[in-house]
C-alpha positions as a Markdown table, in Angstrom:
| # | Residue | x | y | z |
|---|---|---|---|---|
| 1 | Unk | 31.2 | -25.5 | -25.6 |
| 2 | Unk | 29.6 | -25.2 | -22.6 |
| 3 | Unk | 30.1 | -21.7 | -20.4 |
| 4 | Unk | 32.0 | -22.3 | -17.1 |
| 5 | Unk | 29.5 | -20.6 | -14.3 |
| 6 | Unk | 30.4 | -19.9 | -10.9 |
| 7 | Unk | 27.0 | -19.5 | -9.5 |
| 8 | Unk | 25.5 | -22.4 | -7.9 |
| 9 | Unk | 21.4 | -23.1 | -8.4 |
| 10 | Unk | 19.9 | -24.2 | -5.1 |
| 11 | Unk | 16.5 | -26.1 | -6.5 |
| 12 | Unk | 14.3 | -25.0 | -3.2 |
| 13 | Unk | 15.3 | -20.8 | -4.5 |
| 14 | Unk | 14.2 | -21.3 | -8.0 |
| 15 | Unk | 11.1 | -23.4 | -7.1 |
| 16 | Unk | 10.0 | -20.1 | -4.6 |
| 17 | Unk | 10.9 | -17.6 | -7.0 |
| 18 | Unk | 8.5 | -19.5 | -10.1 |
| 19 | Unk | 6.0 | -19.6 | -7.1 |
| 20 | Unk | 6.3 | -16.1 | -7.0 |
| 21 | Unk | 6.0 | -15.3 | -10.3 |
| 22 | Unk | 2.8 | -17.7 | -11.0 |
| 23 | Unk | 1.1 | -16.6 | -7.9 |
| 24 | Unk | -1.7 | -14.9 | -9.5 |
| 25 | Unk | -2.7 | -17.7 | -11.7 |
| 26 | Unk | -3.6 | -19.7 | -8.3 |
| 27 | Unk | -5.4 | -16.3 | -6.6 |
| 28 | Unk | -9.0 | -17.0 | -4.9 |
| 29 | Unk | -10.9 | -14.8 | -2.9 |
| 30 | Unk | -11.3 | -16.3 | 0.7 |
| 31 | Unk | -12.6 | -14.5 | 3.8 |
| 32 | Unk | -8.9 | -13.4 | 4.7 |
| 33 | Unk | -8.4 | -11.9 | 1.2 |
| 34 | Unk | -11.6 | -10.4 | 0.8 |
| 35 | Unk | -11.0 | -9.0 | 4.3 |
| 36 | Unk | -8.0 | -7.8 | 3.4 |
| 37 | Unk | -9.2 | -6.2 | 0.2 |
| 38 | Unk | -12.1 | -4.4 | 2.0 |
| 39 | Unk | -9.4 | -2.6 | 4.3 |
| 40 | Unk | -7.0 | -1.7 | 0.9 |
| 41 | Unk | -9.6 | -0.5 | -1.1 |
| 42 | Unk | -12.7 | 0.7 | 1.6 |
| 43 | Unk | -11.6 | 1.2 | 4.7 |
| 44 | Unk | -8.7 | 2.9 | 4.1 |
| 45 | Unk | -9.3 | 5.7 | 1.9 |
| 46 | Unk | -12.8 | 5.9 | 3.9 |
| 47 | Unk | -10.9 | 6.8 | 6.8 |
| 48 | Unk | -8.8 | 9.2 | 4.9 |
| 49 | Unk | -11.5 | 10.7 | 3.2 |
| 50 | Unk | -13.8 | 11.1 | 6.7 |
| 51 | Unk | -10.6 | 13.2 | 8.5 |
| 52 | Unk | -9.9 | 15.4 | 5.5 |
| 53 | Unk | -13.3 | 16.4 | 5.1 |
| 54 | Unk | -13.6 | 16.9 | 9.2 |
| 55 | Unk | -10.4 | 19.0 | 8.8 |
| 56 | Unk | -11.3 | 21.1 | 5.5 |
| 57 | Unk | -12.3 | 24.2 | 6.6 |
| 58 | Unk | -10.4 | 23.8 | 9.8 |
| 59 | Unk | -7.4 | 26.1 | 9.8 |
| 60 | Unk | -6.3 | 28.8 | 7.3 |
| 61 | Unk | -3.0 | 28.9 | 5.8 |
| 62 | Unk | -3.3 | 31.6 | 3.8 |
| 63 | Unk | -1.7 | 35.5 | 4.5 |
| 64 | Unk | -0.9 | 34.4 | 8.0 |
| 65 | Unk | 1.8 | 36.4 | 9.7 |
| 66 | Unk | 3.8 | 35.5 | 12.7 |
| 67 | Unk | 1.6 | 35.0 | 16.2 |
| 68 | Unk | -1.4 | 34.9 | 14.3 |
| 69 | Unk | -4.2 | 32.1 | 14.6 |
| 70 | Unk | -4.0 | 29.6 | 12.0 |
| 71 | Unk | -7.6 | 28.4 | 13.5 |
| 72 | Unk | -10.2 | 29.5 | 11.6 |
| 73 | Unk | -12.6 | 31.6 | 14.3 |
């Protein structure tokens, strides 16, 4: 006996979402996703890693009071 269901199946949904799900099996590094890897996994933390060491030693948080310098001189 078959389950009455109210939910209608649109083919072009279902064909997208096992897309979705199988999209790693069809990965391949071109120019655009080797670029784009390069900025996730280089670039990026580069940058991050370049300002926080530029900024380090910078200021001083530590036992500062009100109207005191957080600069460190």
């Amino acid at each position: 006996m078959a389950v009455p269901s109210f939910l209608k199946v649109d083919p072009a949904i279902e064909r997208w979402n096992r897309m979705r799900e199988d999209a790693y099996k069809h990965f391949r590094f071109t120019p655009r996703t080797t670029w784009v890897t390069m900025c996730g996994f280089v670039i990026v933390p580069g940058a991050i890693y370049y300002l926080a060491s530029q900024t380090h030693l910078k200021w001083s948080w530590a036992g500062k009071r009100k109207g005191e310098a957080l600069a460190q001189s």
